[in-house]
C-alpha positions in Angstrom: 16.5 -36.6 -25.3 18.6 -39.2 -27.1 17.4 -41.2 -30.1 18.8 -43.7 -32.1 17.1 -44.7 -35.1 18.1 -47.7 -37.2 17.8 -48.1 -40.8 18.7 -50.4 -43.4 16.8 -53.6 -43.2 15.6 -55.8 -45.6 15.0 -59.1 -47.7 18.3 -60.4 -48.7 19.8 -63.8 -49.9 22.5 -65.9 -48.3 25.5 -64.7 -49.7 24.2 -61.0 -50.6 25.1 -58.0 -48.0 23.7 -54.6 -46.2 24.3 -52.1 -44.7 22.5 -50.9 -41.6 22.9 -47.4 -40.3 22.0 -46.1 -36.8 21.8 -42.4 -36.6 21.9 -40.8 -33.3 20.6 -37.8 -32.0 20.0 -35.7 -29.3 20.8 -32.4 -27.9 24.8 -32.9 -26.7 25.0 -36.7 -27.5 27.9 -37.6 -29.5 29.0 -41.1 -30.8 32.7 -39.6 -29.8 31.3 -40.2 -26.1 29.6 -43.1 -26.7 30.4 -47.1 -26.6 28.4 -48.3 -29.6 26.8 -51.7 -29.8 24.8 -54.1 -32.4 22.6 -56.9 -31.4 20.3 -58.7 -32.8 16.9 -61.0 -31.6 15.9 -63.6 -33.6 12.5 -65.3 -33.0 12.2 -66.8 -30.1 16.1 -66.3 -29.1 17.4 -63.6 -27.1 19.1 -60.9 -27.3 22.4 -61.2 -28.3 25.7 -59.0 -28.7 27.2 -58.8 -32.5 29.9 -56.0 -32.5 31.1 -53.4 -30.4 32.9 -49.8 -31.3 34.4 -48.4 -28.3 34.0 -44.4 -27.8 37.8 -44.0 -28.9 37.3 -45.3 -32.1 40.4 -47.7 -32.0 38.9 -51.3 -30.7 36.1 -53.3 -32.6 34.5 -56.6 -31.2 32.6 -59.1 -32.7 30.7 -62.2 -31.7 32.6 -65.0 -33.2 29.6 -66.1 -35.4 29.7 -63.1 -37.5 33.9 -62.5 -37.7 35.0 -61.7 -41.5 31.4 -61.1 -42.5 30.2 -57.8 -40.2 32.0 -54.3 -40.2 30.9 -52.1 -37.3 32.5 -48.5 -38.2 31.3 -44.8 -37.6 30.9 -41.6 -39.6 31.6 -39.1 -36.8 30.6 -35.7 -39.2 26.8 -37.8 -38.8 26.7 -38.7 -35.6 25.9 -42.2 -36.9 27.4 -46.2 -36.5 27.2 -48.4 -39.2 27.0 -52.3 -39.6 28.2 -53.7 -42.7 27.1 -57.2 -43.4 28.2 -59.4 -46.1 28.1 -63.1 -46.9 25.3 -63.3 -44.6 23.1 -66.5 -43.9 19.5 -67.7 -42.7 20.5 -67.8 -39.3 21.8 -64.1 -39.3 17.9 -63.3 -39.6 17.0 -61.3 -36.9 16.0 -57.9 -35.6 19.1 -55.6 -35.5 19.4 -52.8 -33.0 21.9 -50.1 -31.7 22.4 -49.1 -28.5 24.6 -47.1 -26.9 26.8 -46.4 -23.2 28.8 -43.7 -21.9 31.8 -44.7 -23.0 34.2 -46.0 -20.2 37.0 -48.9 -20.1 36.2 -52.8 -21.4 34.3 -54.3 -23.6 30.3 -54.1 -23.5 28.9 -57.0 -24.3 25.6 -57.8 -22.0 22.4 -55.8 -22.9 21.8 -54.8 -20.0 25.0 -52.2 -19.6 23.6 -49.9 -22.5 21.5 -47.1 -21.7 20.1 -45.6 -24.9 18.3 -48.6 -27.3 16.5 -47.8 -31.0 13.6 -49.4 -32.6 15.4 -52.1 -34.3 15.2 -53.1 -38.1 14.0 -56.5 -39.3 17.1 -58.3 -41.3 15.5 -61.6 -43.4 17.9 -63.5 -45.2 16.5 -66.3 -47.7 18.0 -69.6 -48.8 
């Protein structure tokens, strides 16, 4: 059984940073195989795309909002994807979750295409 747990969240001001982790698990899952995603829900919005990591390792995508500010990366010895966020601002308040697709050409970018989801983590950033 696959799980992804997410970690990381928190109170933080406008300008300050975090990082969120999302460790995956599961009896033959590796991120190696895996197109990684971050999104993000904020209240009443929905879901929304923030960066990609393809299974390859060598392409990164990011929703244009969050460009220069958010790192997606990996630590493959973990079997865990990261999101680095810095500078970040009210409106990037929002739960944050990883999901994950067996990796395969293009670029993921609708909900809907990832299989495995985790619990999220709440992100609040103050004025």
């Amino acid at each position: 059984q696959v799980q992804l747990v997410e970690s990381g969240g928190g109170l933080v001001q406008a300008g300050g940073s975090l990082r969120l982790s999302c460790a995956a698990s599961g009896r033959t899952f590796s991120i190696l195989n895996y197109d990684m995603g971050w999104f993000r829900q904020g209240p009443g919005t929905e879901r929304e795309a923030v960066a990609a990591l393809k299974w390859s390792g060598d392409s990164t995508y990011y929703t244009d909002s969050v460009k220069a500010r958010f790192t997606i990366s990996r630590d493959k010895a973990r079997n865990t994807v990261y999101l680095q966020l810095n500078n970040v601002k009210p409106e990037d308040t929002a739960v944050y979750y990883c999901a994950a697709k067996w990796g395969n050409a293009g670029i993921h970018w609708s909900a809907g295409e990832y299989d495995y989801w985790g619990q999220g983590t709440q992100v609040t950033v103050s004025s």
